[in-house]
C-alpha positions as CSV (number, residue, x, y, z in Angstrom):
1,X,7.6,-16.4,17.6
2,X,5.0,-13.8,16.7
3,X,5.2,-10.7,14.6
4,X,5.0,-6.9,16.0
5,X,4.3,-3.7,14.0
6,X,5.8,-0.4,15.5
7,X,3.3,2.1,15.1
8,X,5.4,5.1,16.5
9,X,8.5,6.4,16.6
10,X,11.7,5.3,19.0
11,X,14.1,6.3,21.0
12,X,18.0,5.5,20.9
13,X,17.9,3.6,23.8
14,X,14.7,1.7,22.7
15,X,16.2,0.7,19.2
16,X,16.2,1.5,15.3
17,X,13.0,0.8,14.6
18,X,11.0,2.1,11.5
19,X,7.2,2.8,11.8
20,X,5.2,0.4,10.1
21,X,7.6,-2.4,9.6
22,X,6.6,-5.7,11.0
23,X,9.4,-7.8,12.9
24,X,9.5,-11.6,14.2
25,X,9.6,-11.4,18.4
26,X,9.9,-13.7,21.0
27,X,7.9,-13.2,23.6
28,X,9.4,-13.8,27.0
29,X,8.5,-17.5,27.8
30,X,8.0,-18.7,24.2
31,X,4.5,-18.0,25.0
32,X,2.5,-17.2,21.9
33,X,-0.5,-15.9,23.6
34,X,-0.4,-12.5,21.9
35,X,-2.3,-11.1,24.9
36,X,-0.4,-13.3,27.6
37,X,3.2,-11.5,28.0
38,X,5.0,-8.6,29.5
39,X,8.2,-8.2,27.7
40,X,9.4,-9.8,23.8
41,X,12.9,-9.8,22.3
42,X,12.8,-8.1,18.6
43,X,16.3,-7.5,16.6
44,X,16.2,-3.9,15.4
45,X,17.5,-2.3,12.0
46,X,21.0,-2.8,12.8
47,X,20.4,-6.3,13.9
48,X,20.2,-5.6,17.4
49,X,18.3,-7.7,19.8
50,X,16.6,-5.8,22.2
51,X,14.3,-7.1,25.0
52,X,11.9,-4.5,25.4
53,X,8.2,-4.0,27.8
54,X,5.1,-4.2,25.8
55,X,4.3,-1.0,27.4
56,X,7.6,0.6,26.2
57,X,6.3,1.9,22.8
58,X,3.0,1.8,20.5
59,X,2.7,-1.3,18.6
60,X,0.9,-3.9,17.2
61,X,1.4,-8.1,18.1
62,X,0.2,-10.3,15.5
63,X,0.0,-13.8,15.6
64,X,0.6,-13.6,11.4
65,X,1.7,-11.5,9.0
66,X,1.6,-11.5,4.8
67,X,5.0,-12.6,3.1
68,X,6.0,-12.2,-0.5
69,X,7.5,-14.8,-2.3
70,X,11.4,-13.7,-3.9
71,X,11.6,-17.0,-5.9
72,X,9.3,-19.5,-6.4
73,X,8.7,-22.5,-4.3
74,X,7.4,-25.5,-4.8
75,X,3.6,-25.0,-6.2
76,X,3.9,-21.0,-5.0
77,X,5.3,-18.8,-8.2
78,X,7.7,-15.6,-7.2
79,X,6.0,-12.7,-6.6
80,X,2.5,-14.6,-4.9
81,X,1.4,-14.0,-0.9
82,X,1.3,-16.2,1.2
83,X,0.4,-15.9,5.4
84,X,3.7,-16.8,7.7
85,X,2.8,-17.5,11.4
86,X,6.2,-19.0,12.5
87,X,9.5,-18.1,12.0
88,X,11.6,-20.7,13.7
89,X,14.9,-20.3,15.6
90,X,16.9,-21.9,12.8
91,X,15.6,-19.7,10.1
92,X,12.6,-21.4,8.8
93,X,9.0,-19.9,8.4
94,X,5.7,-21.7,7.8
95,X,3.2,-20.7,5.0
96,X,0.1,-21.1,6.5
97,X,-2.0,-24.2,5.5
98,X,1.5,-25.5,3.3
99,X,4.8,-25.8,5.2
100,X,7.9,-24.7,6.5
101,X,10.4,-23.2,3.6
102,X,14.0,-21.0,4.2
103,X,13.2,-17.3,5.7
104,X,15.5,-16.3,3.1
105,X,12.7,-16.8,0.1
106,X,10.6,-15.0,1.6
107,X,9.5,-10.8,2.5
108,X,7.6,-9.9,5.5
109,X,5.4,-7.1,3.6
110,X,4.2,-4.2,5.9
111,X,3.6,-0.2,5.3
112,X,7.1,0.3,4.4
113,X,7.2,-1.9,1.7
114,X,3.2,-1.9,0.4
115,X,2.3,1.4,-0.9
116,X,-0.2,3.4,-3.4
117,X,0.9,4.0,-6.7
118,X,2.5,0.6,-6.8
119,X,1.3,-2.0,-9.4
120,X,0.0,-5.7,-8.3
121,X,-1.4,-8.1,-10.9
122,X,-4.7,-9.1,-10.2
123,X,-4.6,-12.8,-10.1
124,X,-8.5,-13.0,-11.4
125,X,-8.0,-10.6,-14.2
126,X,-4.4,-11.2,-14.8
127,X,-4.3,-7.8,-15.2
128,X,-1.1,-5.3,-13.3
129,X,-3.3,-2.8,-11.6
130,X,-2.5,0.2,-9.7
131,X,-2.8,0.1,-5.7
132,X,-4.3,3.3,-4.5
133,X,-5.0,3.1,-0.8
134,X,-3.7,0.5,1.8
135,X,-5.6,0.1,4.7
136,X,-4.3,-0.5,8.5
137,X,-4.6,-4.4,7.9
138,X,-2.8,-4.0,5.0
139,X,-5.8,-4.8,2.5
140,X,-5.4,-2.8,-0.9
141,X,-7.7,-0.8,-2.8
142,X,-6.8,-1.1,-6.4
143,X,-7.9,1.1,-9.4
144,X,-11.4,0.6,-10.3
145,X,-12.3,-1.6,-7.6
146,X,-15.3,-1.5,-5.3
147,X,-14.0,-2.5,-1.8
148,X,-10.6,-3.1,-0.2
149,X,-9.1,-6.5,-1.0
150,X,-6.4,-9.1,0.3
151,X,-2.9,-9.3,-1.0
152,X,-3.2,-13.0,-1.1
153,X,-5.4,-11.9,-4.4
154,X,-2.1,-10.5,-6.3
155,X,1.5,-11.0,-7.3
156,X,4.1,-8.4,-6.9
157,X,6.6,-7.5,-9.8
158,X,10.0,-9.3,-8.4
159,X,13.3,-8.7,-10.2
160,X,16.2,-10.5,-7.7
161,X,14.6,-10.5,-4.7
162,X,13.8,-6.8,-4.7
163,X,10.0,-5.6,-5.1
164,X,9.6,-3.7,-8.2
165,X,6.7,-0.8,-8.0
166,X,6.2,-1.2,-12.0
167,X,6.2,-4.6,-13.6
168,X,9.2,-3.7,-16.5
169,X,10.4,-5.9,-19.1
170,X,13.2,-5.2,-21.8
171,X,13.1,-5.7,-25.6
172,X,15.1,-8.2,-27.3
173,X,13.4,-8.4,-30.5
174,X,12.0,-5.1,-32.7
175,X,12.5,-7.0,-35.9
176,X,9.5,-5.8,-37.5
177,X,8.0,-3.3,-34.7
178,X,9.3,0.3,-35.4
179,X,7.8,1.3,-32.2
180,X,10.1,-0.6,-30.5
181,X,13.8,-0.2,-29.8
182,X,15.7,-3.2,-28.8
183,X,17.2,-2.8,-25.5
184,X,14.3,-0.4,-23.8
185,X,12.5,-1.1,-21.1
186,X,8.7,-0.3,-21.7
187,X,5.6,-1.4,-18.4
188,X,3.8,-4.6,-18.5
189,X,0.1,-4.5,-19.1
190,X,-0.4,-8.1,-18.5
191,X,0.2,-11.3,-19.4
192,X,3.7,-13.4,-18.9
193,X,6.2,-15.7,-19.9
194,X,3.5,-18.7,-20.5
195,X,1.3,-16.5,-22.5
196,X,0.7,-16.4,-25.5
197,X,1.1,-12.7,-25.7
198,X,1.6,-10.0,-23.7
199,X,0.4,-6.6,-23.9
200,X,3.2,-3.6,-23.5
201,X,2.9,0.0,-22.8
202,X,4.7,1.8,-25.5
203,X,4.2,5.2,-25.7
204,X,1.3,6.0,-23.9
205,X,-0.4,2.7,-26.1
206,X,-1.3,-0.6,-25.0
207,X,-0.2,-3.0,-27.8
208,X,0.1,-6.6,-27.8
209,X,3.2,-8.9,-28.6
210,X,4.5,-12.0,-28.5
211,X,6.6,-12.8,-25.1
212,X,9.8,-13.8,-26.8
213,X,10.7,-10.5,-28.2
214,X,11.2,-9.7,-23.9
215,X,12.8,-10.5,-21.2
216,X,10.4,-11.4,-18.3
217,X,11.8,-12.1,-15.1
């Protein structure tokens, strides 16, 4: 299988399609020769499968694609990105350069799902930065930053299965803290479970704590 990007909008008897979501097709043949094939099969939105001509619509045919990781797997904690370049027939996918895993731990990540004003942590600073731009290939420019950089360089927030666009984490603990209130939720700065603090937005102030008066997913 490859991947294909729909770039523009689709007609009923083409398919439910959204632009900018990436889809696993099967080119006819099995061939994998991105530029080698006249017609793919792609399952649409309603989990159609529809065997359509390259020419049919705009899109894109990539021979990989970025993934997000819902729970973590093996030596690759939830929320990391990793490359997928197969999907197989009976639901696998293989992480580039590591293995096959389940489809179902995984995300295909495109333009419907990647998006500015999201946060990422920075897996160099360990820092949850702010994405401002995403670029056609899907590189992100974060706050502060000088270029455009690859996804495989952050971690998404992930609270089952479902991308969060603010990391979050709820208070357990305020014994002590008056600024705190035992059962809000308040944005995480950085830091995690492992840390030996963590620093918390609370109230327009970044202040620091230690992890067990949270909840971290």
């Amino acid at each position: 299988m490859i991947f294909v990007r729909i770039k523009s909008p689709t007609t009923p008897s083409e398919g439910c399609f959204t632009v900018g979501k990436v889809y696993a097709a099967c080119p006819d043949g099995e061939r994998n020769d991105v530029a080698d094939f006249s017609h793919f099969t792609v399952k649409d939105d309603e989990g159609n499968p529809r065997r359509l001509p390259v020419t049919l619509f705009q899109a894109e045919f990539l021979e990989e694609t970025y993934a997000l990781v819902k729970q973590t797997v093996g030596d690759i904690a939830r929320g990391e990105i990793v490359i997928v370049d197969t999907i197989t027939d009976d639901g696998m996918v293989n992480v580039k350069g590591i293995g096959f895993y389940r489809q179902d731990l995984f995300r295909m990540l495109d333009h419907t799902n990647v998006l500015p004003r999201m946060y990422v942590e920075d897996m160099i600073t360990k820092m949850w930065v702010r994405i401002l731009r995403v670029n056609e290939s899907l590189q992100i420019w974060i706050e502060n930053a000088k270029t455009f950089r690859s996804l495989t360089e952050f971690r998404f927030a992930v609270s089952s299965g479902e991308i969060m666009e603010v990391p979050m984490v709820k208070c357990l603990d305020a014994k002590g803290q008056p600024e705190l209130q035992v059962g809000n939720m308040y944005r995480l700065v950085s830091g995690n479970s492992d840390s030996d603090e963590i620093r918390v937005e609370v109230d327009g102030r970044e202040l620091y704590y230690s992890p067990e008066r949270f909840e971290l997913e």
